[in-house]
C-alpha positions in Angstrom: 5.2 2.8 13.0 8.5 1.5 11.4 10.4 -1.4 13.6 8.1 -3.8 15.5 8.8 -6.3 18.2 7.6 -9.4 17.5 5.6 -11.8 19.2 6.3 -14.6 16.6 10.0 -14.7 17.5 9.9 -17.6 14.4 11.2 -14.0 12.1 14.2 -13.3 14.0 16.1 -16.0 12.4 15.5 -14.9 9.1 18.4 -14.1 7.2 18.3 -11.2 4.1 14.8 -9.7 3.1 12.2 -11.0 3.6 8.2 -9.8 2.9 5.0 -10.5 3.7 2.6 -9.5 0.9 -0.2 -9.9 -1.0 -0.5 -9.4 -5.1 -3.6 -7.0 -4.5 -2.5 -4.7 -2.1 -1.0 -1.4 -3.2 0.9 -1.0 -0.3 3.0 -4.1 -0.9 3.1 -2.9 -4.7 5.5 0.2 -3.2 7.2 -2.4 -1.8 7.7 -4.2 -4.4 9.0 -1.5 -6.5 11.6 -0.3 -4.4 13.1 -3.6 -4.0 12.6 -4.3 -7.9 14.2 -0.8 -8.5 17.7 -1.7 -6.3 17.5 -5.1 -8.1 17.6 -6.8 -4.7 17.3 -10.5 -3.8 14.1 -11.4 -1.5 11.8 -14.2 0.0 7.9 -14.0 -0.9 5.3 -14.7 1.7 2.5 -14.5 -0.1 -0.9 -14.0 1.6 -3.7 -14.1 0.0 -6.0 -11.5 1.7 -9.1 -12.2 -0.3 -9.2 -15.5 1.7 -8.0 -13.9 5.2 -5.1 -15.8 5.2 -3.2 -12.9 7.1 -5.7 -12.5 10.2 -4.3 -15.1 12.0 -2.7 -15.6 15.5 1.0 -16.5 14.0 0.5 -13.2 11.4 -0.4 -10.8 13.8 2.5 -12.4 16.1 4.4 -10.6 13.4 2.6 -7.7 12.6 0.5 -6.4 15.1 -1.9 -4.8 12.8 -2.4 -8.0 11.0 -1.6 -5.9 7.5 0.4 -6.2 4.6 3.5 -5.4 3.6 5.5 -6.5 6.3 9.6 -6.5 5.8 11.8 -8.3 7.5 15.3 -7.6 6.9 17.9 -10.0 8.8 15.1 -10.6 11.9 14.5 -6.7 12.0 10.7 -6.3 11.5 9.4 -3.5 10.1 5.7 -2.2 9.3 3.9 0.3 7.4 4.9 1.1 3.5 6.1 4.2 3.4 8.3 3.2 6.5 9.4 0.3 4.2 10.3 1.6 1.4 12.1 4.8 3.2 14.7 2.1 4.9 15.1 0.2 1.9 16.5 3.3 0.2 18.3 4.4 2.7 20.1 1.0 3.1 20.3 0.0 0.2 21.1 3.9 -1.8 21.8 2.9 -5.3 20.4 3.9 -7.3 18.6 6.8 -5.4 15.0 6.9 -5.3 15.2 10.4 -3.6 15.8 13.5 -4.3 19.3 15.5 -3.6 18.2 18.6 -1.9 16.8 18.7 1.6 13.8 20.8 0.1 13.2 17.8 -2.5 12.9 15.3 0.2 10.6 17.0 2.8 8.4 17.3 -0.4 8.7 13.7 -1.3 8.1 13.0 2.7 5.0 14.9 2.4 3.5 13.1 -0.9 4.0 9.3 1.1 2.4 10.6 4.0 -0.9 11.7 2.0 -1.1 8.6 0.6 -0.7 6.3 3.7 -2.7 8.9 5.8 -6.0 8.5 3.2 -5.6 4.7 2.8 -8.2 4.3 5.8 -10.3 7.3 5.0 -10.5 7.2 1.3 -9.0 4.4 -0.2 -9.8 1.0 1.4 -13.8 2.2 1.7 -13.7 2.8 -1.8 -12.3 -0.3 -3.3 -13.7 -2.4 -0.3 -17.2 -0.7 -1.9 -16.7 -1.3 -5.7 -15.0 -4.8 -5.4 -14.0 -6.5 -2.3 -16.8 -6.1 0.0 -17.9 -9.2 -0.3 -14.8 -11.1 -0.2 -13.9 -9.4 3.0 -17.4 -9.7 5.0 -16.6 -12.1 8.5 -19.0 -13.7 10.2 -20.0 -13.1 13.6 -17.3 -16.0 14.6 -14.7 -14.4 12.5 -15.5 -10.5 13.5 -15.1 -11.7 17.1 -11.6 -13.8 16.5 -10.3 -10.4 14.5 -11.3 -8.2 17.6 -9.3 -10.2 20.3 -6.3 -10.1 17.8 -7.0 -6.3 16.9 -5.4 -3.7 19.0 -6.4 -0.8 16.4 -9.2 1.0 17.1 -9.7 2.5 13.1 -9.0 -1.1 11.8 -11.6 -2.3 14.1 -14.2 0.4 13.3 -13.5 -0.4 9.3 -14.1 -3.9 9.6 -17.2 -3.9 11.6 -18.9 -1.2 9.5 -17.5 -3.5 6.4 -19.2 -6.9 7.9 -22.4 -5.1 9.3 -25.4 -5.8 7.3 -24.9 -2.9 4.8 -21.7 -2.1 4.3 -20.2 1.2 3.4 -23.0 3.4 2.1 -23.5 5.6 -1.1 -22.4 8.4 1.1 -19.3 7.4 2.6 -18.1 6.2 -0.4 -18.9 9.8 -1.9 -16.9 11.4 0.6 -13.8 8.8 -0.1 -13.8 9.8 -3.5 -13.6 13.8 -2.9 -10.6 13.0 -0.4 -9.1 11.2 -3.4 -10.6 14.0 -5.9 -8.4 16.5 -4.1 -5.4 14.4 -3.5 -5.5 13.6 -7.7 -6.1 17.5 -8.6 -3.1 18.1 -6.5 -1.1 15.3 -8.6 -2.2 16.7 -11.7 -0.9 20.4 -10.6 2.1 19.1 -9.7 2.8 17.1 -13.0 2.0 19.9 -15.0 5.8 20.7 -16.0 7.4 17.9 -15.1 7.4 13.9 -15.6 7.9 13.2 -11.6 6.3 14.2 -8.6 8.8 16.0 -6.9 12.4 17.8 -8.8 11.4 15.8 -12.0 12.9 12.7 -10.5 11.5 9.8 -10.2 11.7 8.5 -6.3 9.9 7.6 -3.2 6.5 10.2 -3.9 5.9 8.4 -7.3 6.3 5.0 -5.8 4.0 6.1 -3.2 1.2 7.1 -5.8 1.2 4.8 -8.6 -0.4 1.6 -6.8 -3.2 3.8 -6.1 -3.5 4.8 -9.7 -3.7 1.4 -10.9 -5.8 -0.4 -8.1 -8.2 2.5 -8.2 -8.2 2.5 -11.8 -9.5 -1.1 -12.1 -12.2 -0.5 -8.9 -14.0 2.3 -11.7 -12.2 5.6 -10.4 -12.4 8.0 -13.1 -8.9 9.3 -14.2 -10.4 10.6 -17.6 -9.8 14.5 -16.2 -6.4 13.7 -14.9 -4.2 13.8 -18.4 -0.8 14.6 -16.9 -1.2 11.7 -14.3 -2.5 9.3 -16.9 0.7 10.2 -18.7 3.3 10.1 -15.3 1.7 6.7 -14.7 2.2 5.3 -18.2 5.9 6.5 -18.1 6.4 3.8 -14.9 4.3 1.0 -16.5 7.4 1.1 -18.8 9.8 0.6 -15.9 10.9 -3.0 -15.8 10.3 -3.1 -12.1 6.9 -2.2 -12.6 6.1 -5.3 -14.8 7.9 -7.6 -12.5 6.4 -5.6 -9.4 3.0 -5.1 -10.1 1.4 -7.0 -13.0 3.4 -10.3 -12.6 1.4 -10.2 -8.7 -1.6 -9.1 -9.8 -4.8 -11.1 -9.2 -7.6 -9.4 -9.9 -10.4 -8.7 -7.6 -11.8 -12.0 -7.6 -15.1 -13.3 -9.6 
């Protein structure tokens, strides 16, 4: 989705980077990262989505998908992680959270789009299953605000089947976890010989991946078969900007 135009013309005026985010949500961990790994200056807005404080009118006026991360980088809105995190290396280049050959890159390309393109289908059902449901139920009233402000048809469909009466079922969540499954033996394959994704540097694809590893982790995904990703996402726990990043945000999933 990448640049947005706002309706909450209240961003335009901001000056330097700025980001929308919550401390739970992976995809604003990726952002974080990247900007932690360039060692760049930013503004927090921090929205706490266990409490809905992003599905309002003036949010929505600024993302029109009423998600997080947003960026906004001198009154230039943009949307979507991977999106996000692509621009801000490209920007900002040093140091280089890609690889140098063009072969490198399509493959890093491919590894953020597998995990944006399961977050839906796999990832939000499962955690939403093992530890948010509840937090993230609406009422009628609130189900009926969030569809006038909605334009997304698969946001819409998640959040009704997450407010109905039960929830996302045994099976659903069943088939989340073997589009993860795959997605994970796939990792592992590709860590086999190497300490990073793609070319055995790390960049974009790892930043991608290791939010996932550690929200999923906590909502009681099994990695125990996964050794080579267990130790690819110890090596970035190490990383400075993963402290400051992800565990200096991190919440929890609430009581």
């Amino acid at each position: 989705m990448g640049i947005v135009t706002p309706t909450n013309k209240e961003v335009l005026d901001f000056e330097g980077l700025h980001l929308y985010h919550a401390g739970i949500s992976n995809c604003a961990m990726r952002v974080r990262i990247a900007l932690e790994e360039k060692g760049l200056a930013w503004t927090s807005h921090h929205l706490d989505i266990l409490q809905k404080e992003h599905l309002t009118p003036e949010y929505f006026g600024i993302n029109p998908k009423g998600l997080v991360p947003t960026l906004v980088d001198d009154g230039v809105v943009i949307v979507e992680s991977d999106d996000i995190i692509d621009h801000i290396d490209k920007k900002f280049p040093s140091p280089p959270l890609r690889p140098t050959s063009e072969e490198g890159q399509e493959q890093m390309y491919e590894w953020m789009k597998l995990a944006v393109n399961n977050h839906i289908t796999a990832v939000k059902p499962y955690i939403y299953y093992h530890k948010v449901q509840k937090f993230m139920r609406k009422t009628e009233e609130e189900q009926s605000e969030y569809e006038k402000l909605q334009s997304d048809q698969d946001l819409k469909k998640f959040h009704t089947k997450n407010s109905s009466g039960g929830g996302f079922t045994l099976e659903e969540v069943a088939q989340a976890e073997k589009i993860l499954t795959d997605c994970f033996v796939k990792a592992e394959r590709a860590l086999k010989d190497q300490d990073w994704l793609v070319e055995d540097q790390f960049s974009l694809a790892d930043i991608a991946w290791v939010p996932l590893h550690f929200t999923l982790i906590r909502a009681e995904f099994s990695f125990d078969e996964y050794p080579e990703i267990n130790a690819w996402a110890e090596r970035i726990t190490k990383r400075e900007s993963f402290k400051k990043a992800v565990l200096d945000w991190w919440p929890g999933f609430g009581g």
